[in-house]
N, C-alpha and C positions, 0 to 999 in steps of 0.2 A: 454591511460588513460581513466577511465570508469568516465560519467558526467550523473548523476542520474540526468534529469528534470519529475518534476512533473506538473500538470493540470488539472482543473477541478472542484476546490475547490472552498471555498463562501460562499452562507447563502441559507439556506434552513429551511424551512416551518417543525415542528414536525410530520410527518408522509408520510414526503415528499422522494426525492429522487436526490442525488446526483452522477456522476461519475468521478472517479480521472483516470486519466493514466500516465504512468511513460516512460520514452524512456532511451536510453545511447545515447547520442549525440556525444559521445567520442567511442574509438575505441573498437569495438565487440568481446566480451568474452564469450564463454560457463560457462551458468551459473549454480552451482546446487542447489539454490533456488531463487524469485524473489518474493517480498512479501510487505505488508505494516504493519506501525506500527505507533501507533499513543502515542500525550504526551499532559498532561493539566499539567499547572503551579504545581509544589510541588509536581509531583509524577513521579513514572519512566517510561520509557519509555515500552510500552506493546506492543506485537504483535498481529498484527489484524488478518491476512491472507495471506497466502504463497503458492506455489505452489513451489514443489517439482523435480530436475527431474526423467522426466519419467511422469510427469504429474498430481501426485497426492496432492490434497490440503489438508489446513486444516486450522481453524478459531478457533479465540475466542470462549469461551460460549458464552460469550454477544452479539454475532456479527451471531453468526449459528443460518439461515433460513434467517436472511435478509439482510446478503451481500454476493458477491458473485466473489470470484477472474480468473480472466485470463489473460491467456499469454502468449509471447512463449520465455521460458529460451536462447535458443540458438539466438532469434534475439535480446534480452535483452529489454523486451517490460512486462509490465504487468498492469493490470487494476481490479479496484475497485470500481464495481457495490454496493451502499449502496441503500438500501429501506427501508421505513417503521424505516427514523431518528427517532432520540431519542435525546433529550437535552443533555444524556449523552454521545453523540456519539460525543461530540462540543470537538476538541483538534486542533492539530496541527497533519498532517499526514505526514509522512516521507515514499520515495520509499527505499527499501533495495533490496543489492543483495550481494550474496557469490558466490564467484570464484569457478566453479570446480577446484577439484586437490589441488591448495594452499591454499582452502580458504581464498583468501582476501575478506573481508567486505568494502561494499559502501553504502552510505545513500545517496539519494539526498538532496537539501536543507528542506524542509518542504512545507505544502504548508496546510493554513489555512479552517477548517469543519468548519461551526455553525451553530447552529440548533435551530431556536428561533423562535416565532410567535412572 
């Protein structure tokens, strides 16, 4: 069974800089994507950053130049470097991963951005 934990999260200063990381604390599946996505009250859920396998990423508009994803799909690990916060960056961020082959989907629980002077 895959147990998405996240870490990392908190309050950070508008121009500051945060890092999340995600583990499977449950048992090890090749993954074929590993990504985060984030949610603020009364809207849906958006994807921030994902890596691919084989290794290739890819980001929000809002998020491209100053966050910055890695990871390694296969040991079901991935991490989210944010720089250069934004008020608007303040959600709730969730780790995601998809199964190679059957695609199943896992979310971790969430784990709280804010971003306020």
């Amino acid at each position: 069974q895959v147990q998405l934990v996240e870490s990392g999260g908190g309050l950070a200063q508008p121009g500051g800089s945060l890092r999340l990381s995600c583990t499977n604390s449950g048992r090890i599946f090749s993954m074929r994507s590993m990504g985060w996505y984030r949610q603020v009250p009364g809207k849906e859920r958006e994807m921030v950053a994902q890596i691919i396998l084989g290794g290739s990423a890819s980001y929000a508009d809002s998020v491209k130049g100053r966050f910055t994803v890695s990871g390694d799909n296969a040991k079901n690990t991935v991490d989210l470097q944010m720089n250069s916060l934004k008020p608007d960056d303040t959600a709730v961020y969730y780790c995601n991963a998809v199964q190679f082959r059957i695609y199943a989907v896992y979310w971790g629980q969430g784990i709280q951005v804010t971003v306020s002077s």
